[in-house]
C-alpha positions in Angstrom: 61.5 -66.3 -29.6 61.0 -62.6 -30.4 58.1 -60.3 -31.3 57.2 -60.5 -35.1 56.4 -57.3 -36.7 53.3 -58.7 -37.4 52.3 -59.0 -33.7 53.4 -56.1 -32.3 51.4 -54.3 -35.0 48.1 -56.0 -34.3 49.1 -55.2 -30.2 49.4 -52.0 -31.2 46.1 -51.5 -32.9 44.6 -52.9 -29.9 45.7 -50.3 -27.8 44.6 -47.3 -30.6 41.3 -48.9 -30.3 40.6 -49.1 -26.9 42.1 -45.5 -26.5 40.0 -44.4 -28.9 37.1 -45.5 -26.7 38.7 -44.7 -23.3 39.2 -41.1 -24.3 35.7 -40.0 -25.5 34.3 -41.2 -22.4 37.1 -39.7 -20.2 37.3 -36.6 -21.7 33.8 -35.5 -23.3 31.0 -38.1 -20.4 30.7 -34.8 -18.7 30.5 -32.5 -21.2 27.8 -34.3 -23.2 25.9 -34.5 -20.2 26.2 -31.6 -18.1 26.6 -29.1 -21.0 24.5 -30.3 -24.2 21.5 -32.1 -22.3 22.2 -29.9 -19.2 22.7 -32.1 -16.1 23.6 -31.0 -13.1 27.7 -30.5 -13.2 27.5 -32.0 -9.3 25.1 -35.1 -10.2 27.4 -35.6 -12.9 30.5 -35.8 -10.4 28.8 -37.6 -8.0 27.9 -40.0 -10.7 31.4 -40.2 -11.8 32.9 -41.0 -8.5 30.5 -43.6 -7.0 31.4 -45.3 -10.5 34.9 -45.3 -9.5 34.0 -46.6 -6.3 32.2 -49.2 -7.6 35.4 -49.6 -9.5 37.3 -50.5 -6.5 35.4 -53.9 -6.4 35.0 -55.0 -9.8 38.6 -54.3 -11.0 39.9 -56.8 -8.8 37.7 -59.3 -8.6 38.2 -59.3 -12.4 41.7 -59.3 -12.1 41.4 -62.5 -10.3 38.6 -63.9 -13.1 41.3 -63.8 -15.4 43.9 -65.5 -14.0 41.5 -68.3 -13.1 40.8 -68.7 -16.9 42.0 -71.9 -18.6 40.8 -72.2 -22.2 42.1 -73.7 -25.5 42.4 -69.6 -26.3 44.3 -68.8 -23.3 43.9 -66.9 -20.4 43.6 -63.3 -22.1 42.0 -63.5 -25.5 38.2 -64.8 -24.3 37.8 -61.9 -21.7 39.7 -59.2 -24.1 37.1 -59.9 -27.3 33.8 -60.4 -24.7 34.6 -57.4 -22.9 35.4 -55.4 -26.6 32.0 -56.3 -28.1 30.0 -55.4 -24.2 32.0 -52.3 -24.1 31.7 -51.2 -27.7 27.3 -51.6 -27.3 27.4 -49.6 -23.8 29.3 -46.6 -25.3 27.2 -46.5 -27.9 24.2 -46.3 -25.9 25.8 -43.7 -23.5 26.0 -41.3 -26.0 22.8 -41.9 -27.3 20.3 -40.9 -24.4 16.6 -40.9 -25.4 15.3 -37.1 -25.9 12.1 -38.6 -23.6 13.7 -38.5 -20.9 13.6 -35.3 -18.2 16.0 -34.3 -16.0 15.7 -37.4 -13.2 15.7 -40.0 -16.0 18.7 -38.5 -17.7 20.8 -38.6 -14.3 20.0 -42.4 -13.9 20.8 -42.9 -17.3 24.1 -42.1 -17.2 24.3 -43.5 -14.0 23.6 -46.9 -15.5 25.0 -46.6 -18.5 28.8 -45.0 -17.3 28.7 -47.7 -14.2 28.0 -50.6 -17.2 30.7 -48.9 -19.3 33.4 -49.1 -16.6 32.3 -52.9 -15.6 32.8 -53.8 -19.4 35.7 -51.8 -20.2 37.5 -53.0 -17.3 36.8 -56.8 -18.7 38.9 -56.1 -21.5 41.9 -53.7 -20.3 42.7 -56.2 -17.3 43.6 -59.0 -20.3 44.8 -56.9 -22.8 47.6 -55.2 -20.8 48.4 -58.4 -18.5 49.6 -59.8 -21.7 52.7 -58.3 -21.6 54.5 -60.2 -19.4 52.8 -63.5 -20.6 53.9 -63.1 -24.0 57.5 -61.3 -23.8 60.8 -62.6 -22.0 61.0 -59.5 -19.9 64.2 -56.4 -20.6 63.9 -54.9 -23.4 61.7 -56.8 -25.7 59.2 -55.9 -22.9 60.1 -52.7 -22.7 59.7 -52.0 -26.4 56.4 -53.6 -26.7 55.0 -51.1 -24.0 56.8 -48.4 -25.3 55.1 -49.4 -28.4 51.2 -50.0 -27.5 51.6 -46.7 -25.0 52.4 -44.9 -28.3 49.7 -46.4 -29.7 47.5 -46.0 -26.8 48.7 -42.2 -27.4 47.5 -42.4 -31.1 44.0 -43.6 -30.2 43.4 -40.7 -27.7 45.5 -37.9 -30.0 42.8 -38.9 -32.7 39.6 -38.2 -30.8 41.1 -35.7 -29.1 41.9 -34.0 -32.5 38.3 -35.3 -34.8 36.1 -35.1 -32.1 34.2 -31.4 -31.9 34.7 -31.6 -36.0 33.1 -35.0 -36.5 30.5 -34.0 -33.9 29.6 -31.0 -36.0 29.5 -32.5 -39.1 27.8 -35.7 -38.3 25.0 -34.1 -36.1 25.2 -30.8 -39.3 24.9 -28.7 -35.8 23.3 -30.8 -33.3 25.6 -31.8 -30.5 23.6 -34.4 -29.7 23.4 -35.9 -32.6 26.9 -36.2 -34.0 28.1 -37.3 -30.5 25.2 -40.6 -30.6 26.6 -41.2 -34.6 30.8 -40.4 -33.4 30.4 -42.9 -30.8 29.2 -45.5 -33.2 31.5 -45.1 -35.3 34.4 -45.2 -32.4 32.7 -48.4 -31.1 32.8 -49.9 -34.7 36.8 -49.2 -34.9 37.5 -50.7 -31.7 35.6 -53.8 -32.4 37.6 -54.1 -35.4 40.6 -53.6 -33.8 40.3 -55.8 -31.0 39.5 -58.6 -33.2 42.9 -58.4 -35.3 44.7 -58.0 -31.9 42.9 -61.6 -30.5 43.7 -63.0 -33.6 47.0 -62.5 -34.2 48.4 -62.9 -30.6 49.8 -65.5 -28.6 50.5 -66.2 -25.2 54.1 -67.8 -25.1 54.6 -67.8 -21.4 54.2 -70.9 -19.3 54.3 -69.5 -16.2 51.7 -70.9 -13.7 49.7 -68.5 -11.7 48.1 -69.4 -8.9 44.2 -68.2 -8.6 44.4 -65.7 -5.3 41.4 -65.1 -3.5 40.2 -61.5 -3.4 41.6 -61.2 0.3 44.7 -62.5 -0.6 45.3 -60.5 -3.6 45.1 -57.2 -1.6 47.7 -59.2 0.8 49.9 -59.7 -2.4 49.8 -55.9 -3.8 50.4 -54.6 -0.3 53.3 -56.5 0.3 54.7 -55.5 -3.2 55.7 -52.0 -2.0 57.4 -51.3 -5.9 53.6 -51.9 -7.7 51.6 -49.7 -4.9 54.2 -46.6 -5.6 53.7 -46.8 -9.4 50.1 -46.9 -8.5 49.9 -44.2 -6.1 52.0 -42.0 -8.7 49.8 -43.3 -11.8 47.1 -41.5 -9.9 48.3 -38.6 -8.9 49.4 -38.2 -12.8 46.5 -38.9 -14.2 44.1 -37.2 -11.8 46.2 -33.5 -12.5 46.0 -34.6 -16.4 42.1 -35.4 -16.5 41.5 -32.5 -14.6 43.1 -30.1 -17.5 41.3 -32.3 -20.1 37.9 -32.2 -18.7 37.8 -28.4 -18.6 39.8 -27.6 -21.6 36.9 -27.6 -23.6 35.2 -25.4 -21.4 38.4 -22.9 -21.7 37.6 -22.7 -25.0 34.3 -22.2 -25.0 33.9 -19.7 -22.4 37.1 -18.3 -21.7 39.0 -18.1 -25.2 35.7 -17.5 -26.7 34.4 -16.7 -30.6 31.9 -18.3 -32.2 34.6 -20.3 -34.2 36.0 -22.0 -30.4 35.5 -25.2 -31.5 37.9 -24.2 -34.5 40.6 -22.9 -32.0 39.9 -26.1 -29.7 40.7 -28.4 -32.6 43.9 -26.9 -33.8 44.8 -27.0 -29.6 43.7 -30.6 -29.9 45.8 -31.3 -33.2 49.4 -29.5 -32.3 48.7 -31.2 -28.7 48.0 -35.1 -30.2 51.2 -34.5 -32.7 53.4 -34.1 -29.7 52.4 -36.6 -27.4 52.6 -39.2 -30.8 55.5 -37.7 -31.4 56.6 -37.8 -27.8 56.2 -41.9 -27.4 57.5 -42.4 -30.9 60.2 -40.1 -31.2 60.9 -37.9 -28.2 61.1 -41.2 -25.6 63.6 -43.1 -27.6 65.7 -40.5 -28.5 66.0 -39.4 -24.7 66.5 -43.5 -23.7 69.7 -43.5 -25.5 71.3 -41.1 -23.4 69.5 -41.4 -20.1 67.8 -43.9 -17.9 64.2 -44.4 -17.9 64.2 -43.0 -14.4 65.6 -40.0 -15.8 63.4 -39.7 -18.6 61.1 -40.0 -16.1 62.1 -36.7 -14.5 62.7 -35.0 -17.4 58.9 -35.6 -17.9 57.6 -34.2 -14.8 59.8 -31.5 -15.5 58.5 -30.1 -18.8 54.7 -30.6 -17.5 54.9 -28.8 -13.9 56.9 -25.8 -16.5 54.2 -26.0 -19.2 51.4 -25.9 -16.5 52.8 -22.7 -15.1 53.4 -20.6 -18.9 49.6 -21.8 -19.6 48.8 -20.4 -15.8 51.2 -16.9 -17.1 49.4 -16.9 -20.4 46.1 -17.3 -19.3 46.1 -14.3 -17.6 47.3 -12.2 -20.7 45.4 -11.0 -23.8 44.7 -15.2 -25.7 43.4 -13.5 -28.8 45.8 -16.0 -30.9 45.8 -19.2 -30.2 49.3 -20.2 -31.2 50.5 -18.9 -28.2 48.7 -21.3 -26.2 51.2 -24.0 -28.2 53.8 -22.9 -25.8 52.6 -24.5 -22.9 51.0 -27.6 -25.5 53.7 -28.6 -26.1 55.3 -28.8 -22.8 52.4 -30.8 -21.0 51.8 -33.1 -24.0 55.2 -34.1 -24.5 55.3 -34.8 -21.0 52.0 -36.5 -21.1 53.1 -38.8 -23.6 56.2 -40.1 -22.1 54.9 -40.6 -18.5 52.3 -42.8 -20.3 55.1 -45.0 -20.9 57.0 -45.1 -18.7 54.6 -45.9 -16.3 53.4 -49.2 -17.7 56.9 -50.0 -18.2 57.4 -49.6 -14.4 54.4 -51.8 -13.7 55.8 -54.1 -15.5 58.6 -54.5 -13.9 57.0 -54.9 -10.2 56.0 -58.3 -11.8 59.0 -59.6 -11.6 59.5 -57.7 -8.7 56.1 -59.5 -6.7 57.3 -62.9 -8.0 61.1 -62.5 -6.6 59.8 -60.9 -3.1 56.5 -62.7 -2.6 57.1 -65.9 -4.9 54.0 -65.4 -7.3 53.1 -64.1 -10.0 50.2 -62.0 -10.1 50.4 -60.5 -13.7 46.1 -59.6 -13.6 46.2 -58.5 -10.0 48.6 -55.9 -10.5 47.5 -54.9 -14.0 43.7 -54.8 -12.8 45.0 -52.1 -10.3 46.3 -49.8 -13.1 43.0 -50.2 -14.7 41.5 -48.8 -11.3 43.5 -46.2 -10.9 43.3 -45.0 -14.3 39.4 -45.4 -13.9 39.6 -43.7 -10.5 41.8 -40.7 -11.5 39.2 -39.7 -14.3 36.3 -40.1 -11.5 38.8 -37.9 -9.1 39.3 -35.5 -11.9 35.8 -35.2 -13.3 34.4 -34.4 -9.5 37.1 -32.0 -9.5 35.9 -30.6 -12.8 32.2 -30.6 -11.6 32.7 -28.9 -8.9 34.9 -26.1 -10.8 31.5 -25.6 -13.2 29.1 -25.1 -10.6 31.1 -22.7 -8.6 32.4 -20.9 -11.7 28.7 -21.4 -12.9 29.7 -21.3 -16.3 26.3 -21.1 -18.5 26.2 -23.1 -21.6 24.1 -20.2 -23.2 27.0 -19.6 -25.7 25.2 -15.8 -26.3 27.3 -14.8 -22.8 30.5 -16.1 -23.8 31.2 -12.6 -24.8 30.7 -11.1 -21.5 32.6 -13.5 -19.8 35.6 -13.4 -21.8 35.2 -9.7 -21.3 35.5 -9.8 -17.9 39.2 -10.4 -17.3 39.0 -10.3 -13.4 35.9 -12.0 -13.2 35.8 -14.8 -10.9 34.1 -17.5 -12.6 37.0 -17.5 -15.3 40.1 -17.2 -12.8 38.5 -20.0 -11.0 38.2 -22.1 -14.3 42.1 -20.8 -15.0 43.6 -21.9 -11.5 42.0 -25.1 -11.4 43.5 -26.3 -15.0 46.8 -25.3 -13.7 47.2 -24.9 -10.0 45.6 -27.9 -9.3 47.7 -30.1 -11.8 51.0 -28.8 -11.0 50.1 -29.6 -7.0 49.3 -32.8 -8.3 52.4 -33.8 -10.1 54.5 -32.5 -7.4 53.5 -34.7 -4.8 53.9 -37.6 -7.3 57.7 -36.9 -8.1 58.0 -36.6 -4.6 56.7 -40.5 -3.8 58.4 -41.6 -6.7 61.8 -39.9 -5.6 61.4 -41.5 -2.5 60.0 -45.0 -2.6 60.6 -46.3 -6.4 64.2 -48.9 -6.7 63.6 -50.6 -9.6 66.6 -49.0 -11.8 67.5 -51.0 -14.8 70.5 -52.6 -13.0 68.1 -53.9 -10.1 65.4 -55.2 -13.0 68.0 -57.2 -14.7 69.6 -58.6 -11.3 65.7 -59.6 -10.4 65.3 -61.1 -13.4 68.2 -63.8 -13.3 67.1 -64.8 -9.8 63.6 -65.1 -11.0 64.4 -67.2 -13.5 66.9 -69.2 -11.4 63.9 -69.7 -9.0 62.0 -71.2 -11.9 64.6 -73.5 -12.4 64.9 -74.5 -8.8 61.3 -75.2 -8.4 
């Protein structure tokens, strides 16, 4: 039975929700923290990372909570709406650290707070996205509902991208502080919201049993699925040279492009950049799929991002009075953005199948809880990346000197801010199409072959 438009939308809203929420904490935990209350860039890393190591337990022991599950709501649904409401209360309070506190307290207050944010928010992205192969019949129906919540997804983090700096402005009439504690409110209200239409109107259709693996076997499983550790190993790398641009863009701006209007330049970045990377999953992605494979779209992708990294690496080093010039490069690396995004879920996906054919099980929430890690994990990679980049540029957040920094072409603290945002991605991406190129063999022939003998198995059994 196919999708109805009905629940794809209510999917899809979903995923702008939770992007929403992903995205301010991905992109603006160390800015809040390190530049507006001024903790250390380094604690801030650190704190970052152990998170993400800490990650590396939860994520699959939650992976494996979920498939245990048996309720009259299903496997998904419980964990996706107790996980929302946790998470939603925890970013809140993030962004909302008591002016009390000095500089000790405020280090172990986002130490608790981002730890308690990555435990909740990984309780609700395991189920949400392991209900893609529980609820469509694989091919393309499967294909076009990831195509569509990655667009979505895309959506959610275009939008704070874009309203973030404004809203913060406006809502805190000047005070940083303020108008982040009353933005992430109103974020964590939205998502709620969201969630809540997506548990509603959902259904699991699949009847597929899955076994309950213990934690030891589960690593067994994904290491013996050789097609799900690649995607993972290149979702990393992907993600770790993207969050490493988005952590210190707004520092480019700030410091680097300069003006007391930055913030104005920064959002009109923000907004050209989220209009091509919606544009990219909506538009751009299907228009390439009819005339290439998704491997080749794939390509394509890494393409335009490794080119746009290196005009914004040409163009940084030029006279950036006007910021429409910096659209150049946008749009390269955001289009790109976009449509990796997509593609690799789709990809996952497919090493479902692939695990069930090869291994004989299916181990929808172990796999998906890895993508959820390695998402997690690239952020903490990239924000320890970014932290150390601050404290040896030693970029000041006394906004009087941005002046003197900008003026100071050769100056060392703004090449190293430059080469990191751009050196350090394109390096990144590289070695990702490389281990793609060379281990991935899921085409779409090979996907639909693995498909008949799955379900033949099913049969058989």
């Amino acid at each position: 039975m196919q999708l109805t438009g009905k629940e794809k939308v209510s999917y899809g809203l979903g995923a702008v929700g939770k992007d929403m929420v992903y995205m301010l904490s991905a992109s603006y935990i160390l800015y809040y923290y390190q530049d507006i209350l001024g903790v250390s860039a380094v604690a801030m890393g650190v704190i970052l990372m152990a998170a993400r190591v800490f990650d590396a337990f939860n994520d699959p022991i939650m992976g494996v909570i979920v498939a245990k599950t048996r309720t009259k709501w299903g496997r998904f649904r419980p964990w996706l709406m107790i996980g929302t409401v946790l998470n939603a209360f925890v970013l809140y309070f993030m962004f909302a650290a008591p002016p009390s506190l000095d500089q000790s307290g405020l280090v172990a207050y986002a130490a608790i707070t981002y730890i308690l944010w990555g435990v909740t928010y990984t309780m609700m992205d395991i189920p949400y996205w392991s209900m893609i192969p529980a609820f469509t019949e694989g091919g393309k129906e499967r294909e076009g509902l990831s195509t569509l919540a990655r667009s979505c997804a895309g959506v959610g983090s275009a939008v704070v991208t874009i309203i973030t700096m404004v809203c913060v402005y406006q809502l805190g009439q000047g005070d940083e502080r303020v108008g982040f504690k009353r933005f992430a409110l109103a974020v964590a209200v939205v998502f709620v919201i969201f969630i809540a239409i997506t548990c509603i109107n959902i259904r699991e259709k699949s009847t597929v049993d899955m076994d309950s693996p213990s934690v030891g076997q589960m690593f067994r499983a994904l290491l013996a699925n050789d097609q799900a550790m690649t995607v993972v190993l290149t979702i990393v790398l992907i993600n770790c040279s993207i969050y490493t641009t988005s952590n210190l863009v707004i520092y480019f701006f700030k410091y680097d492009f300069g003006g007391e209007g930055w913030y104005n330049s920064y959002t009109l970045f923000n907004t050209f950049g989220g209009a091509i990377q919606i544009l990219s999953m909506m538009l751009f992605f299907p228009l390439l799929r009819r005339f290439m494979s998704a491997i080749r779209v794939f390509y394509t992708s890494f393409a335009m991002a490794v080119i746009g990294y290196a005009v914004l690496l040409i163009l940084a080093f030029t006279n950036m009075s006007n910021v429409i010039l910096l659209f150049i490069p946008g749009f390269f690396i955001f289009a790109a953005n976009g449509m990796l995004t997509v593609l690799t879920t789709v990809f996952l996906a497919n090493t479902v199948d692939y695990g069930e054919w090869k291994n004989h099980r299916r181990d929808e929430s172990v796999i998906f809880s890895m993508q959820t890690f390695v998402v997690k994990l690239a952020s903490g990679v990239a924000a320890m990346i970014a932290s150390v980049c601050l404290a040896v540029c030693n970029l000041s957040n006394d906004t009087s000197d941005t002046a003197a920094v900008v003026s100071a072409a050769a100056d060392s603290s703004v090449v190293g801010l430059r080469m990191t945002m751009t050196v350090v991605p394109i390096t990144g991406l590289l070695i990702a199409v490389f281990l793609f190129h060379k281990k991935y063999m899921l085409t779409e022939e090979k996907v639909e072959e693995i498909a008949k003998e799955v379900k033949r198995q099913r049969q058989q059994a």
